[in-house]
ZALO-126924 format. One record per residue (C-alpha): x, y, z. Coordinates in steps of 0.05 Angstrom, whole numbers. Each point is the difference from the previous one (the first is absolute). Layout:
<pts>
px,py,pz
X,Y,Z
...
</pts>
This chain:
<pts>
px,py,pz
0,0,0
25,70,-17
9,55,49
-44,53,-8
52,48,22
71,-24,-6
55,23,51
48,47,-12
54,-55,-15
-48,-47,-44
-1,79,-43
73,18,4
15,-72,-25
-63,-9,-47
-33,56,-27
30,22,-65
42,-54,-13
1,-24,-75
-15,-65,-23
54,-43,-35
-40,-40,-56
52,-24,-39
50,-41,59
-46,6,66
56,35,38
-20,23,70
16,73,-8
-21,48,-49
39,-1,-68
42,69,-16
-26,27,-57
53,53,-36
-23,19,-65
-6,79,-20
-43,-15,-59
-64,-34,-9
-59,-20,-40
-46,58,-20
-48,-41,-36
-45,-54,11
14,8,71
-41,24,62
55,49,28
37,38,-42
67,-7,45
61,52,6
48,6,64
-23,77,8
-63,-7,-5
-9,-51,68
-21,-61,-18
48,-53,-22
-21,-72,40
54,15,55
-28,74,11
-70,-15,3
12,-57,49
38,36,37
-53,55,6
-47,-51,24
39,-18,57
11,78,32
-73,20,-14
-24,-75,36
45,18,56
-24,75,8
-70,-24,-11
-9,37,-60
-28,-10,-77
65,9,-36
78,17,-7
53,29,-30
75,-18,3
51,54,-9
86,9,-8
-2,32,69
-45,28,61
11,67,-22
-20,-22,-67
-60,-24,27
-17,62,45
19,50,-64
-41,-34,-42
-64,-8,45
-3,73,25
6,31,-70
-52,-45,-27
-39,44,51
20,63,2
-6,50,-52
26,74,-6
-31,40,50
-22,-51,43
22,-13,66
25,-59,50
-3,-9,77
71,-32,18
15,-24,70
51,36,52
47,-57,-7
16,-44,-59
49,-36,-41
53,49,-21
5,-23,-67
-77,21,-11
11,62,37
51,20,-56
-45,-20,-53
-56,39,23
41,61,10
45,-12,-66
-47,-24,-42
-71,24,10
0,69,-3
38,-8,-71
-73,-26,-21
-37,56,41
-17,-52,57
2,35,70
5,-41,66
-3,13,71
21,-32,59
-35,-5,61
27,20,56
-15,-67,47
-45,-60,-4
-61,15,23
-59,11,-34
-3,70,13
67,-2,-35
-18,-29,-62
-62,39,-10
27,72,10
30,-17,-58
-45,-25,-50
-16,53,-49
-61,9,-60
50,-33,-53
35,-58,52
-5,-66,-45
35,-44,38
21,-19,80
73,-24,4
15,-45,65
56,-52,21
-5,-40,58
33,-24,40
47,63,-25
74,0,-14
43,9,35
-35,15,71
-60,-65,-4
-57,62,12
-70,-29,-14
-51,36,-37
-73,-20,14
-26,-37,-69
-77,0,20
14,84,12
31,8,-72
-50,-41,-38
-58,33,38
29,65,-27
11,-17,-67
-71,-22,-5
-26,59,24
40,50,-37
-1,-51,-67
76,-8,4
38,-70,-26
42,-22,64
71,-31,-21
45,-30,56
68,-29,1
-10,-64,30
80,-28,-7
15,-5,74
-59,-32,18
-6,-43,-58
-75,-36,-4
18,-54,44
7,56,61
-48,47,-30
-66,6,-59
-16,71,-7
-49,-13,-46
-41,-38,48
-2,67,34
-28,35,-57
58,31,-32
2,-8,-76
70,-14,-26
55,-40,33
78,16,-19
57,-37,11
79,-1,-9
3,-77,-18
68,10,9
-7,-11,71
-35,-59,39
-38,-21,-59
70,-18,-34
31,-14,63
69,-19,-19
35,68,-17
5,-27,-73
-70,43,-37
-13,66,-16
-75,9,-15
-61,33,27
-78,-28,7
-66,38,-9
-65,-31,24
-79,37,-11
-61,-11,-32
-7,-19,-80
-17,69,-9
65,32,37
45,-40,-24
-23,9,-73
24,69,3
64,-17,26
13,-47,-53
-27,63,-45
62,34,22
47,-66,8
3,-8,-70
12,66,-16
56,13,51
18,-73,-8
24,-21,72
-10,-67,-11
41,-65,35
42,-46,-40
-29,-73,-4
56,-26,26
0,37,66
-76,-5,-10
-4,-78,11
62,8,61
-49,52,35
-50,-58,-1
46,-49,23
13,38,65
-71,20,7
-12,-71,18
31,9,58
-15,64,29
-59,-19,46
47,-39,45
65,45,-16
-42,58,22
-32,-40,66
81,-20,14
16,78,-4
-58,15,52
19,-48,49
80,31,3
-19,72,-1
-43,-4,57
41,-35,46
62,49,-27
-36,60,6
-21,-14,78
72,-23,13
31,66,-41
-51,48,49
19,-31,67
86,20,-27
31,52,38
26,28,-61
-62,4,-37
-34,64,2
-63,-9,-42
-31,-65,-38
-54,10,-57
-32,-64,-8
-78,-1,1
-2,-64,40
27,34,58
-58,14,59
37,71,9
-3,4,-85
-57,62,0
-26,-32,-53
1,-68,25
-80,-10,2
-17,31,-59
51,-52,-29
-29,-63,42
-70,23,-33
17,0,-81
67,-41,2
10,-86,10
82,15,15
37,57,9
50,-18,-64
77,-21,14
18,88,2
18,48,50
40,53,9
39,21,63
47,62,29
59,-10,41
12,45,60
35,56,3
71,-7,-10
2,-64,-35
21,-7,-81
-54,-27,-33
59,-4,-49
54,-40,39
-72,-50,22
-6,-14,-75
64,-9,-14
11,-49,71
-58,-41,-34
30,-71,-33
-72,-40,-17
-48,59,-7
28,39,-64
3,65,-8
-33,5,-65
-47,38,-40
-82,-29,-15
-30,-40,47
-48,-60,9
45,-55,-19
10,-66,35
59,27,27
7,58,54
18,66,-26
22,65,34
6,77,-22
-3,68,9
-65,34,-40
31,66,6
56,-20,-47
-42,-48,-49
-82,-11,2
-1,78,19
54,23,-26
-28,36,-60
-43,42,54
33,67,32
24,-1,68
-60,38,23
-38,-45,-30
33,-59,32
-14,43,67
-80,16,-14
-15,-73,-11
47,-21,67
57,-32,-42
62,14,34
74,-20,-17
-5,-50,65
-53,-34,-25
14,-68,-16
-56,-49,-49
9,-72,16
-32,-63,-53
1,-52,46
11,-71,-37
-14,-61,18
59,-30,26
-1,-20,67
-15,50,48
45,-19,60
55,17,-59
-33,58,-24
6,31,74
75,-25,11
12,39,-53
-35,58,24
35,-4,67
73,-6,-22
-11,65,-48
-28,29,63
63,-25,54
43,33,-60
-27,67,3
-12,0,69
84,-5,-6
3,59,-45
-46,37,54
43,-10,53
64,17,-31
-22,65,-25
-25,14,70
64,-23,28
48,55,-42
</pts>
C-alpha cells in the first residue's frame, strides 16, 4: 500500500528520480545532450530553457520538499534570488527587504536594482510594525530570510504572509539555512521559497547551484526570465545535486543534533561572550523558532570576549576549517566581516550587528566530542596569547 504522504527521506530519495528503461539501473541515468528533438516530440527541450529530464526531475524534488507545485534549478543561489525578484519587479515598483540578510543579496539589491529603477527599503527590525512602515502604494514584493545570516534572527512567517495578503504583495524568502527539512515557509503562507543549493542541499562542498520553489503560476515567470538571463545548471552538476539530495533529510537531522549540544556547551565557555543560535532558551527568538521550525539547522554564529583574536582561534583550529561557504558535511569556520559581508561597508556591517569578532560556525557531522576538543585546544591557545600580552 502506498503512503499517502511520504516522509521527507522517502522524497529526498524518490521524488524526481528518472527512470532507467533501457538497463534497470537503480539510480537515475545522466542525461547530457545540448540538443534535442523539436519535432514529433511533446517537449521541445533546450538546457536554457529548464527542462531537460535531469532538470525537471530535479525540480520535482525541491518543490515536493517545500510543499509546493513546481521548481526551478539555477547555476547559483544568487542566480536564483536575481532571477525571481526581477521576474517581479518592474521600474518603479518597490520591495520590502528585511533588516538583516545575506550579504550577497544586499549587494545585489543595492548594485543592481536601482539600475532598472527598482527602489527598496529596509526595515529597521522584525516586527511587524517594522515591515509595514515600510510598505508603500507601488511595494510588489516582501523580501525575508530566516533564520538570517550571519546572526540566526527569526522573522515571523505567519506575520509576513498575513501582510502580503493584505497589501497584495508576493512574499519571497531565502530558505538556505533552514533548508525544508528544518523549515516550509510555504506551509505558512508565503509564496516563493529560495535557496542556495550550494549549501545543505549539496552537502559536500563540491556544487554550486541555487533552488526556487512556488506555485505553477510563480514559477512560470521566473522561468520567463530564466531563459532570457539564462542562469541555468549544467546537467552534469544537475544529476550530482540530486545525488546528494538523497541524503539531506538525515544529513540535515545529523547537523541538528551537533549544533545543539555545541551551541549549549560554547555559551556555558568563559571565553565566549555571545552565542546566536535559535535553539538556545536565552535565543530571543527561540519560541517564535520552536513554533514554525522542526530543527534549528547545523549554523550559529558566536563572539569571543573581549581581548581574545577571533583570528589566532581560527587559525589554533586543526578539524574545523577555516574556510569560506558553509553547510557541508564537514565543519567550517570564518569571519563574515571579511567574506559573506564583506562586500557591505563597515557601517553597514555595524547597523546589522556584524562585527569583526564575530565568528560563523557550520557545524558538520563528525563526532561531536571531536568537534569540542577541537574547540577547546584553539581556546587553551589563545587563552596563552591572553596571558602573555597581559604579562609584558
Amino acid at each position: 500500500m502506498k503512503s499517502k504522504s511520504p516522509g521527507v527521506n522517502t522524497i529526498c530519495t524518490h521524488v524526481g528520480e528518472l527512470k532507467d528503461e533501457q538497463y534497470k539501473g537503480a539510480i537515475s541515468p545522466l542525461y547530457m545532450s545540448s540538443s534535442y528533438a523539436y519535432e514529433n516530440v511533446d517537449v521541445k527541450r533546450y538546457p536554457r530553457y529548464f527542462n531537460t529530464p535531469n532538470q525537471e526531475g530535479l525540480a520535482k524534488k525541491v518543490a515536493a520538499l517545500e510543499h509546493c507545485e513546481a521548481g526551478l534549478i539555477f547555476g547559483s543561489g544568487m542566480a536564483a534570488i536575481s532571477h525571481t525578484m526581477l521576474a517581479f519587479l518592474r521600474q518603479g515598483d518597490h520591495v520590502v527587504v528585511q533588516k538583516t540578510i545575506y550579504g550577497g543579496a544586499y549587494n545585489f539589491m543595492v548594485e543592481e536594482l536601482p539600475k532598472y529603477g527598482i527602489s527598496f527599503d529596509f526595515t529597521d527590525g522584525f516586527t511587524e510594525t517594522d515591515f509595514r512602515n515600510k510598505i508603500k502604494p507601488n511595494t510588489k514584493v516582501i523580501y525575508v530570510e530566516t533564520p538570517s545570516n550571519p546572526l540566526m534572527l527569526i522573522t515571523d512567517l505567519e506575520m509576513i504572509s498575513r501582510l502580503a495578503k493584505e497589501y497584495r504583495l508576493v512574499s519571497m524568502i531565502d530558505n538556505t539555512f533552514a533548508t525544508p527539512i528544518n523549515q516550509t515557509p510555504a506551509d505558512f503562507g508565503i509564496d516563493i521559497m529560495i535557496h542556495s543549493a550550494t549549501k545543505y542541499m549539496g552537502g559536500h562542498s563540491d556544487i554550486c547551484a541555487g533552488a526556487v520553489a512556488a506555485s505553477e503560476e510563480h514559477i512560470k515567470k521566473i522561468w520567463n526570465v530564466g531563459k532570457n538571463l539564462g542562469g541555468s545548471l549544467s546537467d552534469y552538476t544537475v544529476w550530482l545535486l540530486e545525488r546528494s539530495m538523497k541524503t539531506m533529510g538525515i544529513r540535515v537531522k545529523a547537523h541538528n543534533r551537533n549544533a545543539r549540544k555545541i551551541a549549549r556547551w560554547l555559551n556555558d565557555h568563559e571565553l565566549v561572550q555571545k552565542v546566536y543560535y535559535p535553539g538556545l532558551k536565552e535565543h530571543p527568538d527561540h519560541e517564535l523558532a520552536k513554533k514554525q521550525m522542526k530543527g534549528y539547522t547545523g549554523m550559529l554564529s558566536f563572539e569571543l570576549v573581549s581581548g581574545v583574536d577571533p583570528n589566532k582561534f581560527m587559525e589554533s583550529l586543526s578539524m574545523i576549517k577555516q574556510s569560506m561557504s558553509l553547510a557541508g558535511v564537514e565543519s567550517t569556520i570564518l569571519s563574515p566581516a571579511k567574506t559573506s559581508h564583506a562586500l557591505l561597508s563597515a557601517e553597514e556591517r555595524e547597523r546589522q550587528g556584524i562585527s569583526d569578532g564575530l565568528l560563523r560556525f557550520s557545524i558538520g557531522i563528525e563526532n561531536k566530542n571531536d568537534l569540542i576538543a577541537d574547540l577547546e585546544h584553539a581556546f587553551r591557545e589563545v587563552s596563552k596569547n591572553r596571558l602573555q600580552k597581559s604579562l609584558v
